[in-house]
N, C-alpha and C positions, 0 to 999 in steps of 0.2 A: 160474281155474275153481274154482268152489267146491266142497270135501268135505264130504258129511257126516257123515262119522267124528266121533262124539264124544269122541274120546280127549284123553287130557289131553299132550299136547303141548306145549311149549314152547320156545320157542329160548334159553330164559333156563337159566342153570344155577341146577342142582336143581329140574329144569325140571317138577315139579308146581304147578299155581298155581290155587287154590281150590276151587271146586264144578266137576267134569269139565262140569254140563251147562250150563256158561256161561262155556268158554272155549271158542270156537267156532274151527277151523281154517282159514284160506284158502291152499290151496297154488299156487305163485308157478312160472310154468314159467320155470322160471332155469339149469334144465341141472345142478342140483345136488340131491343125495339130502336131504331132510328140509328143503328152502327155505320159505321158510313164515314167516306171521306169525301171530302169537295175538292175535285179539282179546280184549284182558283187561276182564273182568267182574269183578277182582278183588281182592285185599285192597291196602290201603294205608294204613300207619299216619304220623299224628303221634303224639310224645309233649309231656309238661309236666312236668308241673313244670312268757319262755328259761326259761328254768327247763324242767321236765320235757320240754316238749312239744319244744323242740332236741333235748335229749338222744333222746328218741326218733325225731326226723328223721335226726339225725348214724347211730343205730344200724340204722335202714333202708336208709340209702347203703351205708355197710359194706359192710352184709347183700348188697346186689345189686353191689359190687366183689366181696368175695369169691365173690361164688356164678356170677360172670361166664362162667367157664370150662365152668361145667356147663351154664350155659343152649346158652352156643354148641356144644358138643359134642351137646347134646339136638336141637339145632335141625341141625346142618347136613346131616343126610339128608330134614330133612320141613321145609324154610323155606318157606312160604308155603302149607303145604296146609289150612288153616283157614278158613273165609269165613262168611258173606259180605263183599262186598268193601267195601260199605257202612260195615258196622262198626268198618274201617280206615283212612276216606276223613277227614282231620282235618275239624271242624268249628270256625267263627268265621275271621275274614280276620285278626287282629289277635294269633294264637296263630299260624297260619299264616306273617306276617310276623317274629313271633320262635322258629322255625323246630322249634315244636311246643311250647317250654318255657313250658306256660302251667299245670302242675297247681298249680303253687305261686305263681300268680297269680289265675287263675279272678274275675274281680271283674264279669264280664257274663253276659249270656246263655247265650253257649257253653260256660259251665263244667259245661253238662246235660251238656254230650258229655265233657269233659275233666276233671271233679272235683265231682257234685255238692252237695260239700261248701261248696262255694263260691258257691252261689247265697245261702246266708244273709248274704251280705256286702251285696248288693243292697239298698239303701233304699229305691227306688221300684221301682213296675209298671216292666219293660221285655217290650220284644217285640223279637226278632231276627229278617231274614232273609237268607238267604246265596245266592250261587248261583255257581255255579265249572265252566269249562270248562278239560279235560283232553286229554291224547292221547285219539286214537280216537274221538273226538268224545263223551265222555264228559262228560255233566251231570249234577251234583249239586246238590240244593236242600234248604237246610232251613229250618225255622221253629220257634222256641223263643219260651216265654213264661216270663216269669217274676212272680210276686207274693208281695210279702213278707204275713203276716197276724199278729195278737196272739191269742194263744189262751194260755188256762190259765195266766197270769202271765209268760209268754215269750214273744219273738219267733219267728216260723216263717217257713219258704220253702217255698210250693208253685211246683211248672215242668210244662210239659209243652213237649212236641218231636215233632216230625216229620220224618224224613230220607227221602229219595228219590233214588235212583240209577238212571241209566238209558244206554242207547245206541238211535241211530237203529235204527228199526226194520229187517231184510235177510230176504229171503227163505230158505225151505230149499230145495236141493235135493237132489232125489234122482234118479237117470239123466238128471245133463243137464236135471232138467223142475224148475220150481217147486213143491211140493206142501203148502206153509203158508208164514205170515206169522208170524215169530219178534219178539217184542218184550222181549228181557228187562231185568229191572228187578230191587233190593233197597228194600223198603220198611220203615223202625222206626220207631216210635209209643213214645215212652215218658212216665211220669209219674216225678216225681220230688218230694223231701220232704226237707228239712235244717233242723236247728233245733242252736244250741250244746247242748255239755257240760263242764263245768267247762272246761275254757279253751281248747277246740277247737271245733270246729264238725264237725257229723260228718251226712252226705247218702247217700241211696240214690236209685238210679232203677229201674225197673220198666219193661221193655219188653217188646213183643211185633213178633216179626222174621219179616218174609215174603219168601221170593226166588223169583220168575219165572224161569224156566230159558226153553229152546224150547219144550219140550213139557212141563215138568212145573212144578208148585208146589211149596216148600216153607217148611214153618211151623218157630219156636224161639222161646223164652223167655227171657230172660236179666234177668242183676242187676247193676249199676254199684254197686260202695259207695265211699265218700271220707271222707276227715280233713284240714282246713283250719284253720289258724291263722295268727293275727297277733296277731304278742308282742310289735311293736313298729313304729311309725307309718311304720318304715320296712323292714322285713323281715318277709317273708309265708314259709309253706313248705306244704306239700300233699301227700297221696299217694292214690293210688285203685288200685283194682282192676276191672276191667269185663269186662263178657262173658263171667259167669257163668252158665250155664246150658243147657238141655239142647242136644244136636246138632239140625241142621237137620236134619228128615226129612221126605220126600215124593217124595228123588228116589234115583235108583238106590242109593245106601247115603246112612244120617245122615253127616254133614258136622260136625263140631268147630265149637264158637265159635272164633272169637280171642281168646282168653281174654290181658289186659295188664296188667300192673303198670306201673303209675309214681311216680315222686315227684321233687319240683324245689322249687325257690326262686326269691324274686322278692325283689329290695334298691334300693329307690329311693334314690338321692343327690338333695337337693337344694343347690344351686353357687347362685353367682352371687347374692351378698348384698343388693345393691343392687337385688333382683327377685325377693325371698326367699315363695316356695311360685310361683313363673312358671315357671321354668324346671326340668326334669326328666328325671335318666335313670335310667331303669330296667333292670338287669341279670339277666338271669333263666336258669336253668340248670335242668335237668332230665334223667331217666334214663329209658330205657323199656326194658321185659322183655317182649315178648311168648311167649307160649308155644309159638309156630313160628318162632321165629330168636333170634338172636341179643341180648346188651343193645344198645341205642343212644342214645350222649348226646346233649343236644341244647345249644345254648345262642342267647341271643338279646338284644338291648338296642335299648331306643326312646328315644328323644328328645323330646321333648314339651316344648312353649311356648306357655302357656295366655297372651290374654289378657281383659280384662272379667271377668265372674263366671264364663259359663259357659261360653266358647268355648276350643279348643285343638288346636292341631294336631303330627301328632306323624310321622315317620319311624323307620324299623323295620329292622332285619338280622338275619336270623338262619339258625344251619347245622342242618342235623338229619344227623348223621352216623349210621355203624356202617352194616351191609354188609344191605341189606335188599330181599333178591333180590323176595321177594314184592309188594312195592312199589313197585321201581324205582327206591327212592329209595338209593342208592349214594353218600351223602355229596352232601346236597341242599343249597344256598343258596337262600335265599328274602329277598327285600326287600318292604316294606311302605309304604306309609302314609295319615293316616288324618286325618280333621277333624272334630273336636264343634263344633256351633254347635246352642246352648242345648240343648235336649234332643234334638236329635238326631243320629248318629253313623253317617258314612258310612268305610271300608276298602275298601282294596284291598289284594293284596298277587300277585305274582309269582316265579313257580318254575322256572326253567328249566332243561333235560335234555339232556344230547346229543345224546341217541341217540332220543329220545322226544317231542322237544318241551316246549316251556313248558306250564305251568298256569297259568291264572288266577283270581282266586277275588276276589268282591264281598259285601258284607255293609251291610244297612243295620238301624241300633238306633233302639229312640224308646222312651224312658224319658218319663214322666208323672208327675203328682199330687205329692204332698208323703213325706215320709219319716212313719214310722207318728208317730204322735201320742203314746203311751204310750212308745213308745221313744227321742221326742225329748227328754218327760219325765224319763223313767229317767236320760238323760246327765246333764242338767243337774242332776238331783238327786247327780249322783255326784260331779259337778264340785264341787258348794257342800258334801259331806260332805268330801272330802281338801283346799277351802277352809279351812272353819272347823276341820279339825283338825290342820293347818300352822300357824295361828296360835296356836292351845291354848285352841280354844273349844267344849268337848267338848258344852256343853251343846244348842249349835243343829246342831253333828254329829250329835248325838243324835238330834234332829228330825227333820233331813231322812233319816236312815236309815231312821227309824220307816217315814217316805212312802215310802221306793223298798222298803222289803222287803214294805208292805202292795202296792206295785203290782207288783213282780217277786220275789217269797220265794223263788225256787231261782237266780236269778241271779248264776253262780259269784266276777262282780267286786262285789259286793255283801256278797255272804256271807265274801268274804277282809276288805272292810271292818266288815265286824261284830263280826268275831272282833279284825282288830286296836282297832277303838274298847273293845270291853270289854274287853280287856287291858290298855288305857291307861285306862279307868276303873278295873283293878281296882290296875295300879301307883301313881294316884292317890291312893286311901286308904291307900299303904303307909309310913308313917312316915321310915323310913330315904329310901324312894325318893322322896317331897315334901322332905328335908331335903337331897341329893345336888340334887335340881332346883331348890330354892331358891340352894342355892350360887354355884350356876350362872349363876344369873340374875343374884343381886349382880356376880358379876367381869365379866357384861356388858354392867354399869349397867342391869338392865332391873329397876328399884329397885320399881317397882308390882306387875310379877309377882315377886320374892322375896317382899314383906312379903305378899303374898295364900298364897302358899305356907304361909310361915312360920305365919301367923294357923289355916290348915286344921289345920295341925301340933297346934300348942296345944285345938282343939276335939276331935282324936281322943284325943289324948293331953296332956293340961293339964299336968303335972309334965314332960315335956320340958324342963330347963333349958339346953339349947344354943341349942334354936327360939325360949327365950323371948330369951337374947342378943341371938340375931343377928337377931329382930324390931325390938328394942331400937335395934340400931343400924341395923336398913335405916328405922327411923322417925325416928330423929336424920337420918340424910344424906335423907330425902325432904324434908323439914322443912326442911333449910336449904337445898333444891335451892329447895323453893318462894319459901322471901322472897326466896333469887337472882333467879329469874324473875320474883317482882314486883316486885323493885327494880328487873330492866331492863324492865319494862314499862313503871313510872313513869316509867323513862329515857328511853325510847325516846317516851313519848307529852310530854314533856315538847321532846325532843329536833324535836318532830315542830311542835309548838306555836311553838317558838322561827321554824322555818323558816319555817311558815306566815307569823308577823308578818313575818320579812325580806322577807317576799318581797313582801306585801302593803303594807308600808312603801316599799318600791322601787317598785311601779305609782304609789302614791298622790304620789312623789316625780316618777317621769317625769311626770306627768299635773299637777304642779305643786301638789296638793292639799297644801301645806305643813302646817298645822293639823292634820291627818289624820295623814299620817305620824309628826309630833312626839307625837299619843299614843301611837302604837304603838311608835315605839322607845325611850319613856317604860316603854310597858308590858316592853319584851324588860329594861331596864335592870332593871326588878323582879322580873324571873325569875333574873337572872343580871349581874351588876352589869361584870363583867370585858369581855363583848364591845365592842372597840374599834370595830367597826362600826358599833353601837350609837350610842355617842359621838359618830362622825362620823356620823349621820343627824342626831343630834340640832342637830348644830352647820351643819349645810346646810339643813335645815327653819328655824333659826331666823334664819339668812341669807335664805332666801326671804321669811320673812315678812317683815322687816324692809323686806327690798326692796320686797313689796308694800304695805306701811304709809309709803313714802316716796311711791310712786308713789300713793296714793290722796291722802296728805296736798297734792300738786301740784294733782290734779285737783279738790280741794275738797270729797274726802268723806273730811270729818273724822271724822264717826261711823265709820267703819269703818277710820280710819287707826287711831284714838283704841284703835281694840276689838284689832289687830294690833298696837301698843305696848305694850295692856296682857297680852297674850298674851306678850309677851317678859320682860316684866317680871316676871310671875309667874314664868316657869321658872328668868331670870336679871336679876335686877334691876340687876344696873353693866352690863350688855348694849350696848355703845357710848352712845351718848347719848339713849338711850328714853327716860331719866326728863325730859331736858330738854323733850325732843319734846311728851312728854306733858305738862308744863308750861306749855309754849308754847300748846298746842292749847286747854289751859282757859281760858289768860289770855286768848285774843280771844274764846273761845267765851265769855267774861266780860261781857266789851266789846260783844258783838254783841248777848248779852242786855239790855245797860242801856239801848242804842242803842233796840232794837226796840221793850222795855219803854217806854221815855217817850215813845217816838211811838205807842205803840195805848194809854199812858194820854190822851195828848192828844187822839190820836182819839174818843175814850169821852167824852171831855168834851165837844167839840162835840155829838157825838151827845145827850149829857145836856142842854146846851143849846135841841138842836133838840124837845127833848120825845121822841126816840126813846129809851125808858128799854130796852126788851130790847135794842138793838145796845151800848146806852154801858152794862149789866151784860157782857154779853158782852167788849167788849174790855175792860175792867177786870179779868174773871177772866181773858184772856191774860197783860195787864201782870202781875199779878198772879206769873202762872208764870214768867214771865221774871224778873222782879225782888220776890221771895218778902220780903225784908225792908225794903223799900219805904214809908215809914211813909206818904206820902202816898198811897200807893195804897191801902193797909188803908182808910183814911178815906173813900177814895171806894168803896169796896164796900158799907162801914157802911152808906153813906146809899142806897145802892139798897137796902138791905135795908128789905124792908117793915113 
């Protein structure tokens, strides 16, 4: 049977728990004095969580070990009496899954609720929504936006957010009889704003906080501030403050924020080399202070194994200890996980209670559009300034700093590269420091940059007789590096020349083109007289021909025996018996001349007789070629001559 005593009741020890008019009592006829459950409307926290900015993370932890004992002495007569409950209900399923430790993370959406400082991390538009069912039939939802924007030579992050708490609606009663419909609910709106500062990121939010009782409303105001950095590709840390600002008032007395400190770390490992930026674990640890209990650590680690460009899916564990009556969370385990597929990103995560039941919590993100444009810019321009002045080429460093300080003039990693380029331009012109850097460069043969050293040396200061030295001699050893190099150039094209022929004397060889091959390993002999390959090409090419000058001389084509004999002859004239051959080959081609000759003179003659003078001039001028000293044929030419 339902009471409607609004007293603050509870069966929890230090049993106040939030706003009296939205913990509402059902007493349980059980046979025992103060049976009874509370419906809780009420608070429930997560938390999160080199150079300077560690130091000052390392000196915050400290800070909250040492001050541990006071918070819990402060807190153990008033644990949980601050609300609304809303403002302690964690937000994001994937901080959730790392078991609150996400201020020194914060790289989504939900970093409105856990580190505004950390929406500047965000490259593109995203939009978050969550929705999580609890004991007592308790739903929470929220929706967060976030967008990056370029204003005034810097990047910026605007967000805004919506949270909503609520429970089914239950009648009141009063004697027994129904006499209203209670519906209570915590409603926060906030706006938020984070842009870097020298080498932090630093975020507020701005909210306005309503809570529906039974019978009453009540209004607050509050402030989120955060500090967020990443000093290194692999280690992030975080701290915020939240829930600053005035008490809730509207209902029987103002009500306290929950007013929370936090701060944590996030340390990615990437493993597994043969799969190098794939696979992923992420270790993340964090602290929480709230002002009505006790500190509580938290810790948590995900696993993630991306593949393609943009998909990834990831598994999650995490504890949120310390003693957090207001909460119920008594040393919480939660598990998670979670899948991007391209731009968009869906979580779960799971929390389960003894005494109380699981929780469950959903989230889905959709990130869009391109990262800003000026700040894609910016990168690449920073990338090609610590480019060019790694190598020691100050002058297009120069350049490109010119471009990133006209597009970002107060951008803190810009302004550290500025400061160190003109320091390295001013050690440049300093005598001593070009002659200590010229040195340098000699012992490590980097002989072009010494003698450019040396040479600036001599233009600041011309009487220098060390610089003029050791120009002296970084110009004698560049000098004989050079003819080195062109002598193995020669070598090498030379070297290169030789193969070419062998190789092309070898096809022309397979392929039987004797003649062919024999000049070219003619030609390798007059590059280089020593190669014995050489030799024996020569001496297998003039084998072939030979053979082919045998085998033509058989078939009766003496012309082209006659022209393969005398090929032999010329390269080696006692060449077996070419000279005979060739011999041989005149003496019929003699014979066959006198033969032919005196039968086309005789022909010419009938012809001359028959009165055909053009046929018997014509074979007369054959006889003629054939037998050139012919005295009777000269005589019969005479006479055709007209």
């Amino acid at each position: 049977m339902f009471n409607n005593s609004l007293s603050a009741y509870s069966p929890f020890p230090n049993g106040f728990v939030g706003n009296p008019t939205l913990n509402t009592v059902f007493k349980m006829d059980s046979g025992r004095d103060h049976a009874g459950m509370t419906i809780f409307f009420g608070p429930q926290k997560q938390s999160q969580g080199q150079g300077r900015g560690l130091r000052v993370f390392i000196v915050v932890a400290f800070f909250l070990w040492v001050s541990a004992g006071v918070f819990g002495a402060f807190s153990s007569d008033d644990a949980g009496t601050r609300g609304p409950a809303l403002l302690k209900k964690p937000v994001g399923v994937r901080a959730v899954g790392l078991g609150g430790s996400f201020v020194g993370v914060a790289d989504d959406a939900s970093a409105l609720y856990w580190n505004p400082a950390g929406i500047d991390q965000i490259a593109q538009p995203e939009i978050l929504f969550m929705h999580a069912d609890s004991f007592f039939d308790q739903t929470q939802d929220f929706i967060g936006y976030v967008k990056p924007v370029w204003w005034a030579g810097e990047r910026r992050t605007l967000g805004v957010n919506v949270s909503y708490l609520s429970i089914p609606g239950f009648d009141v009663v009063e004697d027994e009889a129904p006499v209203d419909r209670a519906r209570p609910s915590d409603l926060a709106v906030g706006v938020s704003y984070a842009q870097p500062w020298r080498s932090v990121h630093l975020g507020a939010t701005v909210k306005a906080i309503r809570q529906q009782g039974v019978d009453t409303t009540a209004h607050a105001y509050a402030l989120d501030m955060g500090v967020f950095a990443k000093p290194r590709e692999w280690f992030s840390w975080g701290a915020s403050l939240a829930n600053v600002g005035t008490a809730l008032r509207g209902g029987p007395e103002p009500i306290a924020l929950p007013t929370v400190f936090r701060a944590g770390f996030g340390h990615r490992i990437l493993f597994l080399s043969s799969r190098p930026g794939k696979d992923t674990v992420l270790l993340t640890g964090a602290v929480e202070a709230p002002w009505d209990d006790g500190i509580a650590p938290q810790v948590g680690t995900e696993y993630s194994r991306r593949w393609g460009t943009d998909n990834r899916a990831s598994v999650r564990l995490g504890y949120h200890g310390g003693s957090q009556a207001h909460t119920f969370d008594n040393g919480a385990f939660a598990i998670g996980a979670g899948i991007d597929w391209r731009s968009f990103r869906l979580n779960y995560a799971y929390r389960p209670h003894e005494a109380l039941g699981a929780a469950q919590f959903l989230d889905l993100s959709v990130r869009w559009g391109s990262p800003l444009a000026q700040e894609t810019k910016r990168r690449e321009l920073i990338q090609d300034i610590k480019d060019h002045a790694a190598t020691g080429d100050l002058a297009k460093a120069q350049a490109s700093l010119k471009e990133a300080l006209a597009l970002s003039p107060r951008h803190e990693p810009i302004r550290r590269l500025d400061q160190n380029l003109r320091q390295r331009f001013a050690d440049s012109l300093d005598p001593a420091t070009l002659f200590s850097s010229g040195q340098d460069a000699f012992r490590r043969k980097e002989y072009e940059k010494a003698a450019d050293l040396f040479r600036k040396i001599l233009v600041i200061q011309p009487t220098h007789k060390e610089a003029a030295d050791q120009l002296a001699k970084t110009e004698t050893v560049l000098a004989n590096r050079r003819l080195a190099q062109l002598k193995e150039q020669v070598a090498q094209a030379q070297r290169k020349e030789r193969e070419d022929i062998v190789r092309s004397a070898v096809q022309d060889m397979d392929h039987q083109r004797w003649a062919a091959a024999l000049t070219k390993w003619k030609r390798l002999l007059t590059l280089d007289p020593s190669p014995v390959r050489a030799k024996t090409g020569v001496e297998e090419c003039l084998k072939g021909i030979y053979q082919e000058a045998r085998g033509a001389e058989k078939d009766g084509d003496l012309t082209n025996a006659l022209a393969n004999y005398h090929s032999i002859q010329r390269e080696t004239p006692s060449y077996k018996d070419v000279s005979k051959r060739i011999d041989a080959i005149n003496a019929g081609q003699r014979d066959r001349n006198a033969k032919e000759g005196l039968e086309k003179y005789t022909e010419g003659v009938r012809a001359y007789q028959a009165g055909d003078r053009d046929r018997a001039r014509a074979l007369f001028e054959e006889a003629h070629r054939l037998l050139p000293d012919d005295k009777t044929i000269q005589r019969a030419m005479e006479r055709m001559t007209p």
